[in-house]
Every structure is written in structure tokens, then in C-alpha cells.
N, C-alpha and C positions, 0 to 999 in steps of 0.2 A: 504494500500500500504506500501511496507517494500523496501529498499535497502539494497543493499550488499555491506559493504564497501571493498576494497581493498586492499591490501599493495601494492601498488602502489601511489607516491605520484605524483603529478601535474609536468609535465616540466618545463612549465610558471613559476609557482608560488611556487612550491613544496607542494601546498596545499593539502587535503585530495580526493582522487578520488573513486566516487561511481560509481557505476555500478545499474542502471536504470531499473529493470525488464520492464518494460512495454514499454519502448523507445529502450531497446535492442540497449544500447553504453553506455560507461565511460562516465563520465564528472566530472570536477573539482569542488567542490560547492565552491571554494572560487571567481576563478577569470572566472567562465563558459568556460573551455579549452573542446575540444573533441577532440578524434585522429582524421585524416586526411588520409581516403585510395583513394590515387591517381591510377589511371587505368594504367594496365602495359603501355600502346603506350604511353599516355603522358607521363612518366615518362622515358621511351624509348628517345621520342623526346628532353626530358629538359636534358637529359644527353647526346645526341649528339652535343648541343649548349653550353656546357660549359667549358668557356676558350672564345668562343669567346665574341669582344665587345660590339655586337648589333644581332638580327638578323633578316633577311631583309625577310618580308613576300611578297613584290612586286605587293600590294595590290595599284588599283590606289586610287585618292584623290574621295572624295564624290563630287557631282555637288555642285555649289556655284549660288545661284541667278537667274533670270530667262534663259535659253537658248537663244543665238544670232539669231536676224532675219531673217527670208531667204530673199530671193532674190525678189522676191517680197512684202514683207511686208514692206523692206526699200525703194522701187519705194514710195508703196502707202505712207506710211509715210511723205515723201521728197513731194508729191503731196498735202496732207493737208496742209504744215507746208505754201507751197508755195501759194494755196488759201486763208490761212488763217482764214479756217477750221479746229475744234477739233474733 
């Protein structure tokens, strides 16, 4: 196995960046950097939200703990507690 080195030097680090025949991508051998190819739509979308402060996906909260009783679960409940039955 042989690499290709590059002139091209690291971002990070300005280290030396090889080129990988058999991985088919750059990387830095100093500080293990690799380019980053982002899909047009995300990158679409990260440039529409920028400037703003936060941005709101309107996603609701996950459930917490077990689900509330119905309506009759809580009779019979109130029924045990009052025979003094478990």
C-alpha cells in the first residue's frame, strides 16, 4: 500500500495531508482531519437559519413516567386502598 501525498496542508492543524488510495479521501496524519461534504438541502437549510437566535423545530417533549389513570383504574384503586386490600 503507497499514499499520495498532497500539497495541500491540514486546516486544523496545517499538518501534512495524504490522500488514501484505498479509503478514497484526504486525511491529515497529524491530527486525523477529513473534508466534510455536506448534502446540498442541509446546507440549503443551515443557510436559511442564519442570523437567526435559535430555531424552533416545534417538536413536542418525549413522555415522562408512567401514563395517568383512566377513569376507572382510579375507582378501583380508591376501592383497594379503602378495603385495605393491595
Amino acid at each position: 500500500m503507497y499514499t499520495m501525498l498532497r500539497q495541500e496542508t491540514c486546516p486544523r492543524c496545517e499538518g501534512l495531508v495524504v490522500d488514501e488510495p484505498f479509503e478514497d479521501e484526504l486525511k491529515c496524519i497529524y491530527c486525523g482531519w477529513r473534508p466534510v461534504e455536506i448534502p446540498d438541502d442541509v446546507q440549503r437549510e443551515v443557510d436559511s437559519h442564519i442570523g437567526r437566535s435559535f430555531i424552533d423545530h416545534s417538536r413536542k417533549r418525549p413522555p415522562r413516567g408512567k401514563p395517568p389513570l383512566s377513569g376507572w383504574e382510579r375507582e378501583k384503586l380508591r376501592r383497594q386502598r379503602q378495603n385495605g386490600t393491595s
